[in-house]
LOMARTOR-420713 format. One line per field, with one value per residue (C-alpha): residue number from 1; residue in one letter; y negated, x, z. Coordinates in pm, 1 decimal. Example, Ala and Ser with C-alpha at 12.3 -4.5 7.8 and 13.67 -1.06 7.14 Angstrom:
# LOMARTOR-420713
pos = 1 | 2;
code = A | S;
yy = 450.0 | 106.0;
xx = 1230.0 | 1367.0;
zz = 780.0 | 714.0;
This chain:
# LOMARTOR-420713
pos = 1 | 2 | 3 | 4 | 5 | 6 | 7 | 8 | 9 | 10 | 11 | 12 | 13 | 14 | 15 | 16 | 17 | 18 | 19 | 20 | 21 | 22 | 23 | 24 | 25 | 26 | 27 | 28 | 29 | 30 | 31 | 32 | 33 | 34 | 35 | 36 | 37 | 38 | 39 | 40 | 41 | 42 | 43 | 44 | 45 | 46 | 47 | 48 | 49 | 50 | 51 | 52 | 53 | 54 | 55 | 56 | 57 | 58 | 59 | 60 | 61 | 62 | 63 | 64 | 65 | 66 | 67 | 68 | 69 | 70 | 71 | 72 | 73 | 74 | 75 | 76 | 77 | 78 | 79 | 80 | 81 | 82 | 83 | 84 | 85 | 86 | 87 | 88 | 89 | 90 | 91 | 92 | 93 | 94 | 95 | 96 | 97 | 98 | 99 | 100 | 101 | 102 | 103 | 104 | 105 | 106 | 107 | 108 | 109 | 110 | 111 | 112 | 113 | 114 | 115 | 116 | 117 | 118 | 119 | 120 | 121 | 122 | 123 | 124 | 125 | 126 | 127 | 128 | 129 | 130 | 131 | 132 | 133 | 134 | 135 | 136 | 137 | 138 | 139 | 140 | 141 | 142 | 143 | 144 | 145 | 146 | 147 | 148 | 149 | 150 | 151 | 152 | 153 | 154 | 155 | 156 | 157 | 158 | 159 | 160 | 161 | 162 | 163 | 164 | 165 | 166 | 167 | 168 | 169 | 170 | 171 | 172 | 173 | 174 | 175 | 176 | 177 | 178 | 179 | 180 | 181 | 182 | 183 | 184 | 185 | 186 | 187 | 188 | 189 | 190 | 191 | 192 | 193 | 194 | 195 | 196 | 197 | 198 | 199 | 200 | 201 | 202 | 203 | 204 | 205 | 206 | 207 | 208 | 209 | 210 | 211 | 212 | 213 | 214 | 215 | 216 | 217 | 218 | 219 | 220 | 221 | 222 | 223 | 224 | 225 | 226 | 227 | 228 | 229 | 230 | 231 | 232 | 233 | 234 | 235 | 236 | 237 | 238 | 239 | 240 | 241 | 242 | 243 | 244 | 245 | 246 | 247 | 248 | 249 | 250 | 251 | 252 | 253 | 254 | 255 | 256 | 257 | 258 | 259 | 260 | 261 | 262 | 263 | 264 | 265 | 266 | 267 | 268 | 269 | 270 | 271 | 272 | 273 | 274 | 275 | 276 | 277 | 278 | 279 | 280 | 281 | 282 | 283 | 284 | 285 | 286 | 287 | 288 | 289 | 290 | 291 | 292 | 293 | 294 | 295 | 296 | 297 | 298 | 299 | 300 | 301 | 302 | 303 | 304 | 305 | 306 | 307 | 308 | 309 | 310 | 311 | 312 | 313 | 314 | 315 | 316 | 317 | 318 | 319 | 320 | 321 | 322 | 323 | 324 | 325 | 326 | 327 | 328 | 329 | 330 | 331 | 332 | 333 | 334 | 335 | 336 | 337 | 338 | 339 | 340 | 341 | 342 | 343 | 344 | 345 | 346 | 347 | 348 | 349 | 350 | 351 | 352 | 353 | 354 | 355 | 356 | 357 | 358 | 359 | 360 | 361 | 362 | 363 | 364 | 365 | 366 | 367 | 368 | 369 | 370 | 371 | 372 | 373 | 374 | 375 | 376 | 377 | 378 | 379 | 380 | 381 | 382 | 383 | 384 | 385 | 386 | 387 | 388 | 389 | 390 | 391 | 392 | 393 | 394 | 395 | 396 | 397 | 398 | 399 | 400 | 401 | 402 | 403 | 404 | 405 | 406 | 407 | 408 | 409 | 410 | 411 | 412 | 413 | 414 | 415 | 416 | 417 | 418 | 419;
code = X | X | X | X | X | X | X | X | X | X | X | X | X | X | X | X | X | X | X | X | X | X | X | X | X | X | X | X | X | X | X | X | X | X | X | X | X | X | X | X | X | X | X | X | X | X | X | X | X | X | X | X | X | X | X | X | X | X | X | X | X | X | X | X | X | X | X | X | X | X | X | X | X | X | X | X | X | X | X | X | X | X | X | X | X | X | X | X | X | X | X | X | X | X | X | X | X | X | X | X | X | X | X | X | X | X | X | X | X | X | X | X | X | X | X | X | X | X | X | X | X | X | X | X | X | X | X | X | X | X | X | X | X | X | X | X | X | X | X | X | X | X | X | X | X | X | X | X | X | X | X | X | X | X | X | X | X | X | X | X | X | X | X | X | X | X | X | X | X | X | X | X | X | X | X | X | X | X | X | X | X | X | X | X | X | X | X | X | X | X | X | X | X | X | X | X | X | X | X | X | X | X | X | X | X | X | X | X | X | X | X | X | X | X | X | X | X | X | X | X | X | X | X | X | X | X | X | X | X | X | X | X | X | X | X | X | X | X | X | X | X | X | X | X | X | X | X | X | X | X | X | X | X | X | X | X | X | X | X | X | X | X | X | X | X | X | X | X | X | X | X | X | X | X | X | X | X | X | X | X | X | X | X | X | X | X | X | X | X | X | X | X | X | X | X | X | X | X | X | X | X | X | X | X | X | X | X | X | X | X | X | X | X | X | X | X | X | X | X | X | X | X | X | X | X | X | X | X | X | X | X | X | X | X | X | X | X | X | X | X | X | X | X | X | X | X | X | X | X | X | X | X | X | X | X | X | X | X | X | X | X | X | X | X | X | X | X | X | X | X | X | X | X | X | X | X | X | X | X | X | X | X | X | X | X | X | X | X | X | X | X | X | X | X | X | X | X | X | X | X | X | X | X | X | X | X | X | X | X | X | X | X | X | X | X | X | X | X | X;
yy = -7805.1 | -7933.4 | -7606.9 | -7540.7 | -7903.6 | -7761.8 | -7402.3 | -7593.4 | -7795.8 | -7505.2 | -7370.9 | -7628.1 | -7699.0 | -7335.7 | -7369.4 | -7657.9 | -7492.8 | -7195.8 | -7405.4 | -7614.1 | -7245.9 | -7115.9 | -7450.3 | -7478.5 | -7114.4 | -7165.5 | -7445.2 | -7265.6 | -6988.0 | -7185.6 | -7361.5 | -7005.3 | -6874.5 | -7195.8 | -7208.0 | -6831.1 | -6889.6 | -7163.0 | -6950.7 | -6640.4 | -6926.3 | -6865.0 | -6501.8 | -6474.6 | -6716.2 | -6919.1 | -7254.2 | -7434.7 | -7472.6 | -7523.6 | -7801.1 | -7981.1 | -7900.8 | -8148.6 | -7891.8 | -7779.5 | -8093.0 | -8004.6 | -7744.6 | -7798.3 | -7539.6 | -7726.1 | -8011.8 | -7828.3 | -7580.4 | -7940.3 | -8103.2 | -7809.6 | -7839.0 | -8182.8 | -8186.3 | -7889.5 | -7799.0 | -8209.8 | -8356.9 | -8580.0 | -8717.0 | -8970.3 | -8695.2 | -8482.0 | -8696.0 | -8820.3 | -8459.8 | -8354.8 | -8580.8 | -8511.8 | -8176.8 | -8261.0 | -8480.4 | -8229.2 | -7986.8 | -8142.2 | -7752.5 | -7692.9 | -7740.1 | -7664.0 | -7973.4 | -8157.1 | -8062.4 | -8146.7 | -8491.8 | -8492.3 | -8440.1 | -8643.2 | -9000.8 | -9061.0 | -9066.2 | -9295.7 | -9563.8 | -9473.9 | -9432.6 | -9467.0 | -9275.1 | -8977.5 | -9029.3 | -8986.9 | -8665.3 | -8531.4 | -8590.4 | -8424.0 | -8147.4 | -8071.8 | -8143.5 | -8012.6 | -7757.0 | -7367.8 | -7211.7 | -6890.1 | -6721.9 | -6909.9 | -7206.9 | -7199.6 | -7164.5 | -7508.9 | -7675.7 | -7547.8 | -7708.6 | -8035.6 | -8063.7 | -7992.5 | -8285.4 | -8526.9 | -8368.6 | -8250.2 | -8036.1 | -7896.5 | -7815.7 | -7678.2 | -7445.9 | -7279.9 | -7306.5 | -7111.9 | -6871.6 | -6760.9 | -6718.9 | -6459.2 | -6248.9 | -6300.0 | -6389.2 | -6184.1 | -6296.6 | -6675.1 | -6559.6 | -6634.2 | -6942.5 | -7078.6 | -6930.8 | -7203.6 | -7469.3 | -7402.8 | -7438.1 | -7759.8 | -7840.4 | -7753.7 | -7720.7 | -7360.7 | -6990.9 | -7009.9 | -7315.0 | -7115.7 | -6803.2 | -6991.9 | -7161.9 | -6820.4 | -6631.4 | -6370.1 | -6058.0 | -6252.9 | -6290.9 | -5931.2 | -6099.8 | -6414.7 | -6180.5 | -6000.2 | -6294.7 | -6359.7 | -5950.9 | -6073.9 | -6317.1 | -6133.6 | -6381.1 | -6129.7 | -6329.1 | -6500.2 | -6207.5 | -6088.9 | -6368.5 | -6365.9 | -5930.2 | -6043.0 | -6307.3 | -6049.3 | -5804.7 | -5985.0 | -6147.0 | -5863.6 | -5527.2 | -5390.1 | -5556.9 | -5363.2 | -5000.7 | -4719.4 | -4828.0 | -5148.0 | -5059.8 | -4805.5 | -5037.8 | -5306.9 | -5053.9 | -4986.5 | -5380.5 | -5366.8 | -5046.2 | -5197.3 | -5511.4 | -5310.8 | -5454.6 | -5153.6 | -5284.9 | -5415.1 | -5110.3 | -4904.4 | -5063.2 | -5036.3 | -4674.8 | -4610.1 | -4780.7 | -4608.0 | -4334.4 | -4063.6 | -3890.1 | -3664.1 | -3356.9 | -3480.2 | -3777.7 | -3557.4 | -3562.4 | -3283.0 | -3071.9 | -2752.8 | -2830.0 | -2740.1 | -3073.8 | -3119.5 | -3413.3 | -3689.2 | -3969.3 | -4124.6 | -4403.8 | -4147.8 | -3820.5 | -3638.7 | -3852.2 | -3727.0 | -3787.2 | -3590.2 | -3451.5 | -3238.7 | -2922.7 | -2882.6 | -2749.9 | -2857.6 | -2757.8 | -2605.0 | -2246.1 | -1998.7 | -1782.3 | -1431.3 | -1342.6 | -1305.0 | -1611.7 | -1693.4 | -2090.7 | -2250.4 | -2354.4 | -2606.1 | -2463.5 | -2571.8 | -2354.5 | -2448.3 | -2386.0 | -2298.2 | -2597.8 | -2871.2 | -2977.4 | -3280.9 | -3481.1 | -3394.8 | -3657.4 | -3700.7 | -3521.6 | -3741.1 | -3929.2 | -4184.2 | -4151.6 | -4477.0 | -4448.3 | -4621.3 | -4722.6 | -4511.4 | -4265.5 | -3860.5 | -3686.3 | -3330.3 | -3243.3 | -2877.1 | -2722.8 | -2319.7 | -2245.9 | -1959.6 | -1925.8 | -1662.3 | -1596.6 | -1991.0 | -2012.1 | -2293.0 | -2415.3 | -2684.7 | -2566.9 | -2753.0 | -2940.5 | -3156.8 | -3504.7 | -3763.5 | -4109.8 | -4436.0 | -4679.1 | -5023.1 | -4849.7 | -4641.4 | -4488.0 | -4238.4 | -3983.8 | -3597.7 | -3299.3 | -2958.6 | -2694.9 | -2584.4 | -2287.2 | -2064.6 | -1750.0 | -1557.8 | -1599.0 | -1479.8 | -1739.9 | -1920.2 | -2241.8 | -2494.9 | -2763.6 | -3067.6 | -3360.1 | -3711.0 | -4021.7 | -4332.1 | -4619.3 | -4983.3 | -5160.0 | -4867.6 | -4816.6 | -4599.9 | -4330.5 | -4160.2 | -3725.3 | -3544.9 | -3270.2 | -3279.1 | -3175.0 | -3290.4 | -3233.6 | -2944.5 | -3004.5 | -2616.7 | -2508.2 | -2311.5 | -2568.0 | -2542.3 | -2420.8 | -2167.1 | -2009.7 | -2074.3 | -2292.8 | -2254.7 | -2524.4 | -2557.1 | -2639.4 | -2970.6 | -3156.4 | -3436.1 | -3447.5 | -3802.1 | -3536.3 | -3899.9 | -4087.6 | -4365.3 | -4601.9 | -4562.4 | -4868.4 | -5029.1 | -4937.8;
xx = 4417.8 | 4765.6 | 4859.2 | 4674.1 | 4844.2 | 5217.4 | 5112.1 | 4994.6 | 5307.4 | 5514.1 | 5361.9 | 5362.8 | 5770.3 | 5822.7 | 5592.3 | 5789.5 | 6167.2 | 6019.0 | 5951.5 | 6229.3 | 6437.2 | 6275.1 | 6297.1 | 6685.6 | 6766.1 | 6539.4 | 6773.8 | 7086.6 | 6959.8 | 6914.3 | 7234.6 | 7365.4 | 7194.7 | 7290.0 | 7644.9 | 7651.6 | 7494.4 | 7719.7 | 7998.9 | 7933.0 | 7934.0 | 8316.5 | 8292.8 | 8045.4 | 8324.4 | 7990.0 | 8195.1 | 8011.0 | 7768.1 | 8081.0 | 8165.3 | 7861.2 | 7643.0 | 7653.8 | 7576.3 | 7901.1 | 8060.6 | 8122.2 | 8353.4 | 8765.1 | 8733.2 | 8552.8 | 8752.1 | 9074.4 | 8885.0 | 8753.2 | 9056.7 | 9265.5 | 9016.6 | 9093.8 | 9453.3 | 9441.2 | 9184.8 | 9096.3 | 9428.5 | 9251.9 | 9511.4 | 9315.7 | 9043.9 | 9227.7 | 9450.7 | 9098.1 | 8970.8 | 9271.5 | 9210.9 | 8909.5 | 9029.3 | 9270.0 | 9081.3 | 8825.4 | 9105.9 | 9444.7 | 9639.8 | 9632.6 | 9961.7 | 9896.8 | 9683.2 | 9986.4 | 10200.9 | 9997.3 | 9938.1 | 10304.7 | 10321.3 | 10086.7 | 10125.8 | 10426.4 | 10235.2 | 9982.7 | 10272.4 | 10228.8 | 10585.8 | 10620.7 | 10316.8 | 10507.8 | 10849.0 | 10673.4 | 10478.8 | 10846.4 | 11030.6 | 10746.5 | 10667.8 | 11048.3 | 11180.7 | 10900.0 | 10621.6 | 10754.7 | 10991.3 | 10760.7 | 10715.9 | 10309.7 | 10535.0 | 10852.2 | 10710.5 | 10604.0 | 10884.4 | 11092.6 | 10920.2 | 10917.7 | 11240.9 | 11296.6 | 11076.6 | 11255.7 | 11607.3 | 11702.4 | 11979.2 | 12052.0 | 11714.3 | 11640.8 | 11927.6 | 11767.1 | 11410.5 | 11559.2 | 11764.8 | 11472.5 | 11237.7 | 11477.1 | 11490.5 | 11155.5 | 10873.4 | 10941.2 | 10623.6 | 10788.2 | 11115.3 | 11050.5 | 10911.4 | 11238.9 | 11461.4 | 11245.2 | 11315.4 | 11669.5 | 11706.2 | 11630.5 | 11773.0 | 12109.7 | 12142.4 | 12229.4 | 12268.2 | 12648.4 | 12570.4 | 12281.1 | 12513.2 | 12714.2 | 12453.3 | 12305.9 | 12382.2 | 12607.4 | 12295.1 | 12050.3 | 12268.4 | 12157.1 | 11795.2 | 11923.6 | 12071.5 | 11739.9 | 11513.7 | 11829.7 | 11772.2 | 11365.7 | 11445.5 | 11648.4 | 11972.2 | 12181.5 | 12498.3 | 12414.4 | 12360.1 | 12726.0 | 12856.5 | 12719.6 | 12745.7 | 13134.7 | 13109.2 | 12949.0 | 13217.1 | 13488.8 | 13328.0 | 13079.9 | 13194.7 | 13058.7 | 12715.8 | 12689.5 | 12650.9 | 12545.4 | 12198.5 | 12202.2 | 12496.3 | 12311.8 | 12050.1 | 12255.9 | 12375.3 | 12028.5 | 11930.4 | 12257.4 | 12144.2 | 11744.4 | 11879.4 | 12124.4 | 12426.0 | 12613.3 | 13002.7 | 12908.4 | 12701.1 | 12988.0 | 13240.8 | 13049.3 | 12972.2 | 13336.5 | 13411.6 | 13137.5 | 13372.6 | 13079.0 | 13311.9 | 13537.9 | 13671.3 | 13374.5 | 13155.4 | 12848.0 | 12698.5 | 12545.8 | 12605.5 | 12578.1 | 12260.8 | 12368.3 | 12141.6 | 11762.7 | 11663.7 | 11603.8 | 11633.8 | 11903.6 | 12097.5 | 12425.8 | 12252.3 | 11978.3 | 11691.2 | 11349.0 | 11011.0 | 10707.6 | 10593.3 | 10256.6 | 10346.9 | 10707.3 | 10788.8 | 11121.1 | 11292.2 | 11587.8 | 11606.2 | 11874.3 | 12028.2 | 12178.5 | 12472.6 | 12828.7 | 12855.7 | 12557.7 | 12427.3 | 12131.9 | 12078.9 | 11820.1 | 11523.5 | 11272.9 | 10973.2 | 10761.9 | 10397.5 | 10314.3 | 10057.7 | 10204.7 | 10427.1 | 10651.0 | 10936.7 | 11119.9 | 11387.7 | 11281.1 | 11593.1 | 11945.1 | 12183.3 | 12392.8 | 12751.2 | 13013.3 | 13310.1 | 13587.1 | 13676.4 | 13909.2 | 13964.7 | 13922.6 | 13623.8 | 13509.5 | 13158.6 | 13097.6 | 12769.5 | 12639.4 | 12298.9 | 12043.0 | 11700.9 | 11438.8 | 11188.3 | 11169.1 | 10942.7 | 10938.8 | 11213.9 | 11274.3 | 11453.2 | 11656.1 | 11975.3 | 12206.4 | 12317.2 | 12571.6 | 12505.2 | 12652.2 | 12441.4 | 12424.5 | 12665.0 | 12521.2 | 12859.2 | 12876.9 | 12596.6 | 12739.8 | 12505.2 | 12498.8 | 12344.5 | 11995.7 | 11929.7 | 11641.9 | 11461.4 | 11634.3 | 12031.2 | 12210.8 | 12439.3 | 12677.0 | 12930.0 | 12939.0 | 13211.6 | 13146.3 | 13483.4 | 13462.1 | 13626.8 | 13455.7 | 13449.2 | 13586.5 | 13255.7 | 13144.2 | 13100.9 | 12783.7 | 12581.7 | 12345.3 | 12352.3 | 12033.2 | 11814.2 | 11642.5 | 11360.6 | 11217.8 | 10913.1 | 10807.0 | 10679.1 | 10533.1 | 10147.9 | 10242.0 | 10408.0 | 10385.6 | 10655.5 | 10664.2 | 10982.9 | 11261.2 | 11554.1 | 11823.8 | 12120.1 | 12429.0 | 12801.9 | 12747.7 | 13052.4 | 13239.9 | 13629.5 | 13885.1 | 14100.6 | 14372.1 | 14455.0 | 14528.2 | 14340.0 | 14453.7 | 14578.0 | 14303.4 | 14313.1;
zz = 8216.9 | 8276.5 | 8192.9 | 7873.0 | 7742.2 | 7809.5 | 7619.5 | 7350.4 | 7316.0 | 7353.7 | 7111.5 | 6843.6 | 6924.7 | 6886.4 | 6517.9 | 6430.0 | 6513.4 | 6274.3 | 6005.6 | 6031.9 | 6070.6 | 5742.3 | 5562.4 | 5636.4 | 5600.4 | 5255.0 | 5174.8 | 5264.6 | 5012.1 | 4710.3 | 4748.8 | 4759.3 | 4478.4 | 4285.7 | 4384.7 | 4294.3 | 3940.2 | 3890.5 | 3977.4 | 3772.5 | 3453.7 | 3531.2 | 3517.0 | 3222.4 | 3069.8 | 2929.3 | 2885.3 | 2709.0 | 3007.6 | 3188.0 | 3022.5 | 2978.3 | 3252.2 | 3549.9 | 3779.6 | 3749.7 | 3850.7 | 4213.9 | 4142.1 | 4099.2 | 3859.7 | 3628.2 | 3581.2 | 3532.6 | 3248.3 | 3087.7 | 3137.3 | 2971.3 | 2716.2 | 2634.5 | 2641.9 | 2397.3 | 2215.2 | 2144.7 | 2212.7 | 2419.1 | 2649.4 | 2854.8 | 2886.2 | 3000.4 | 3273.2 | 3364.2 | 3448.1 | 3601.0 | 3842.1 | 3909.4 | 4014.2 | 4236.1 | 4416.0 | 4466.2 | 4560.2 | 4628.9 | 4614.9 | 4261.1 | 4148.5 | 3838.7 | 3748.2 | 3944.1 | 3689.8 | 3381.3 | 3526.4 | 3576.7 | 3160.6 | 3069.5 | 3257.1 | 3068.5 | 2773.3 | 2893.1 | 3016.3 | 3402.2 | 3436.0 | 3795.4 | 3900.7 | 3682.7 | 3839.8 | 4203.6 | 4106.0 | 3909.4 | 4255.6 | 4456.1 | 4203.9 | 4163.2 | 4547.1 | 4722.1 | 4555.1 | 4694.7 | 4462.4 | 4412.5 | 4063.8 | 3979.8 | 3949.7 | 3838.4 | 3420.2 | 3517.2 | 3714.3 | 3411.7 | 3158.7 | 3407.6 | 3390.7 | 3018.8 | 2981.7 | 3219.4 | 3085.3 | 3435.7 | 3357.0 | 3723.5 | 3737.2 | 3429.5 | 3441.4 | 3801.2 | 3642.0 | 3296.5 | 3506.4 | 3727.7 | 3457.0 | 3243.8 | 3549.8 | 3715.1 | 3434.7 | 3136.5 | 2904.7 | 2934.8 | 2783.2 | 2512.7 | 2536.6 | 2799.3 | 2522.5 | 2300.3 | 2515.3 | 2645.5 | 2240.2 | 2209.0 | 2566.8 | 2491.0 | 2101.8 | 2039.4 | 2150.0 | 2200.5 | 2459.2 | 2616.9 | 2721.5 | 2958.0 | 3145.7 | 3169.5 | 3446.5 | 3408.4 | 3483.7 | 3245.7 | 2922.0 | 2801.2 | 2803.1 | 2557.1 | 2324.6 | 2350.7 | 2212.0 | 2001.5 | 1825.5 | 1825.3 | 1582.7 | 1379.6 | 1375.9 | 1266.4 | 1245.0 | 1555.6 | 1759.5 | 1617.7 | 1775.1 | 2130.6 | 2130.2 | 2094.3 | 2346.5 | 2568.9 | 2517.2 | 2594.7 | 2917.4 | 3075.3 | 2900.7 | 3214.3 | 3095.7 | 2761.2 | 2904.9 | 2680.6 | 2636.6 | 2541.8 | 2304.7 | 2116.4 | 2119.3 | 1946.3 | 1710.0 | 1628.4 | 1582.6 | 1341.2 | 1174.2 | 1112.2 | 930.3 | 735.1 | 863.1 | 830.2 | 868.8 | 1155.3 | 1287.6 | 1144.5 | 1375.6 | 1680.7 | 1607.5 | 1586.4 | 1895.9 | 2104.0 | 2233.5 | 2114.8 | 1802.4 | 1856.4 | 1611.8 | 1365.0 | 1285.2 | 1300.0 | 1681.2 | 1772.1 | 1491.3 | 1648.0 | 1747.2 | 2132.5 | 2291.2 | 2222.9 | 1937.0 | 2095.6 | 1856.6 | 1966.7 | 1770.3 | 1705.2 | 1645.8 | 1411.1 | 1362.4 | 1222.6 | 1095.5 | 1116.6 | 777.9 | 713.1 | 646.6 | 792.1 | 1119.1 | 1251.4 | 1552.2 | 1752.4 | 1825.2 | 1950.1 | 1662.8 | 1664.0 | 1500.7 | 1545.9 | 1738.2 | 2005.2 | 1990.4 | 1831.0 | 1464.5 | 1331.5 | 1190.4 | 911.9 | 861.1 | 607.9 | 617.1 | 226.1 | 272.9 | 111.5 | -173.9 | 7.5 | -126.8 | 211.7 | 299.9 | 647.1 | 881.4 | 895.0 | 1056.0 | 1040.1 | 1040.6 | 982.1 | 716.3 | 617.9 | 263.0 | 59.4 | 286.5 | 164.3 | 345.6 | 402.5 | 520.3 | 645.6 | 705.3 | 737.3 | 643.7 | 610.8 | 387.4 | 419.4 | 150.0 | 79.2 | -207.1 | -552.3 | -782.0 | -537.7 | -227.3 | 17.6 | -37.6 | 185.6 | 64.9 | 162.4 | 28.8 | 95.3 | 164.9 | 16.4 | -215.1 | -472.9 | -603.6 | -307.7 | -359.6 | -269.7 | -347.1 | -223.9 | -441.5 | -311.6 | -105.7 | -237.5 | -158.2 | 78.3 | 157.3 | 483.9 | 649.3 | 421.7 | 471.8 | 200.8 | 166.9 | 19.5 | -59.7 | -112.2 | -141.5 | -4.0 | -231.8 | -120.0 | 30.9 | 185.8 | 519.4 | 589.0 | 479.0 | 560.4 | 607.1 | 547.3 | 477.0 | 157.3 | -104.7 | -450.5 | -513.1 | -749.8 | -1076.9 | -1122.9 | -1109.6 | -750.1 | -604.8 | -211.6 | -97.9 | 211.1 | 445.9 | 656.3 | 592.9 | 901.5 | 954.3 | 1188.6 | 1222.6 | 1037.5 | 1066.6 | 910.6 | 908.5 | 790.3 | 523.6 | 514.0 | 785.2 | 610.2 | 335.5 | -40.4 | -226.8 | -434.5 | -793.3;
């Protein structure tokens, strides 16, 4: 009997620690299923249930999303101080609530509650990159000038998206480019000039390229020189692009580079640019002759009828000096009345247009010769390949147009008096 009664309350203990079992591993399930619906509300980006729901209210998450949404989106400062810490109390290692609270006290008069979380933010949060967007614009705020110059320094050279933005606020920080450059560090001032080009500031960028120059020649290698030039050269600033071409070290007997055609086109700032037009084939290929090398060649497909202006390269000048451009070409069976011609003109100065006469049909290698003067004012032009448009019923044109030895001599070494 005595032991029938202990079976029987074995077996109802052993009942009991199954349900109890289920009922907590039942428990532990739903708060698993509901923290991982709550969760995927973050993935699914569905914030408006973020927002509103109070399920959500657990998470740190949460009140950083609603707190970012009132400081924001409804300029809701107390809202968003109020969420913020919310968060932090609910998860005391995001920083990055730290340093919106760090923001916004001062706005709410809590002055000394700010001052605390600037020294601890500032002193003691780990100088790795997640951070140092935020110390920066700490210390802009609190016009920490020590600070602000390590924060702006690190961010040039370590967080590229924010440069623009520090640019932005070293700006207002310190008033102007010329006083940003030297509170830049000497391997970040390419970067300011940069965001100085992005803006277009033409004059501006003139003056810290010079700065530059004279400081950190070593700085401005090849690259970033050509791609100054080419800055210059897209806002038409062509004395200035002029006088940087000149000084590049890249001319030699003639102002033309690469006008034997000897290196691949590669779009470079000083060489032969081009532009893909329907219908033309350009390219370099290795001519025979009395002299082995390569020639450019233009085959044209018989397709299309273009106004063809779309091979050329820049080449600087200097006013009133004589000029003489030399060029050989070739044509075979090049069909219209509107073959190909080479022009010189200045530009920005309309009084400096020089023609060749077009090559038509079929002609075996010839050099033309083309003299100029340059006008005062004019300091650029532009050499090119070029086509009108035909006017006749069979107007595509079809055949080869060859080109090489393209070069471009000073005839006086010195400037004429003005007239």
């Amino acid at each position: 009997m005595a032991r029938n009664t202990k079976m029987i309350k074995g077996s109802a203990a052993q009942g009991a620690l199954r349900i109890l079992t289920t009922t907590v591993c039942l428990v532990m399930g739903c708060c698993l299923l509901f923290g991982a619906y709550c969760s995927s509300r973050f993935v699914a980006k569905d914030w408006e249930f973020v927002l509103q729901s109070s399920w959500m209210d657990p998470w740190a998450r949460t009140w950083i999303r609603r707190g970012d949404t009132a400081r924001f989106e409804n300029m809701d400062t107390d809202g968003a101080v109020e969420a913020y810490w919310q968060g932090v109390a609910r998860n005391p290692l995001l920083l990055g609530a730290w340093f919106a609270l760090a923001r916004l006290l001062p706005r709410l008069d809590e002055e000394a509650k700010a001052e605390s979380l600037h020294d601890v933010l500032l002193a003691h949060v780990p100088s790795s990159t997640p951070w140092r967007w935020h110390q920066l614009m700490l210390a802009a705020d609190i016009k920490d000038e020590a600070t602000f110059k390590e924060g702006f320094n690190y961010v040039l050279s370590r967080l590229p998206r924010h440069r623009q933005e520090a640019v932005m606020l070293a700006l207002d920080f310190w008033g102007g480019w010329i006083e940003i450059l030297p509170r830049t560090l000497p391997e970040n001032r390419w970067f300011v000039l940069q965001e100085c080009m992005a803006r277009k500031l033409v004059d501006t960028c003139m003056e810290l390229y010079v700065v530059l120059e004279k400081d950190q020649p070593d700085l401005l290698n090849t690259e970033r020189s050509y791609r100054f030039i080419e800055f210059l050269l897209e806002n038409r600033s062509w004395p200035e692009a002029a006088d940087l071409m000149r000084r590049s070290g890249m001319f030699q007997d003639s102002l033309v580079i690469n006008g034997q055609f000897q290196k691949p086109l590669t779009q470079e700032v000083l060489g032969w640019r081009r532009k893909s037009v329907e219908g033309v084939d350009v390219k370099i290929e290795p001519f025979r002759g009395k002299d082995e090398g390569s020639a450019l060649h233009l085959h044209f497909l018989g397709t299309n009828n273009p106004r063809y202006d779309n091979f050329w390269q820049y080449v600087p000048l200097r006013p009133g000096i004589d000029y003489e451009l030399r060029f050989s070409w070739k044509a075979d069976q090049l069909t219209t009345d509107q073959g190909v011609f080479v022009e010189l003109r200045g530009l920005d100065c309309d009084e400096l247009r020089v023609q060749s006469p077009a090559i038509l049909a079929s002609r075996d290698w010839t050099e033309e010769v083309l003299s100029f003067r340059t006008p005062w004012g004019c300091q650029m032009a532009r050499i090119g390949l070029r086509r009108n448009e035909s006017l006749k019923f069979d107007n595509k044109i079809a055949g080869n147009v060859w080109f090489d030895a393209v070069t471009l001599i000073e005839k006086r070494s010195r400037p004429l008096d003005r007239d």
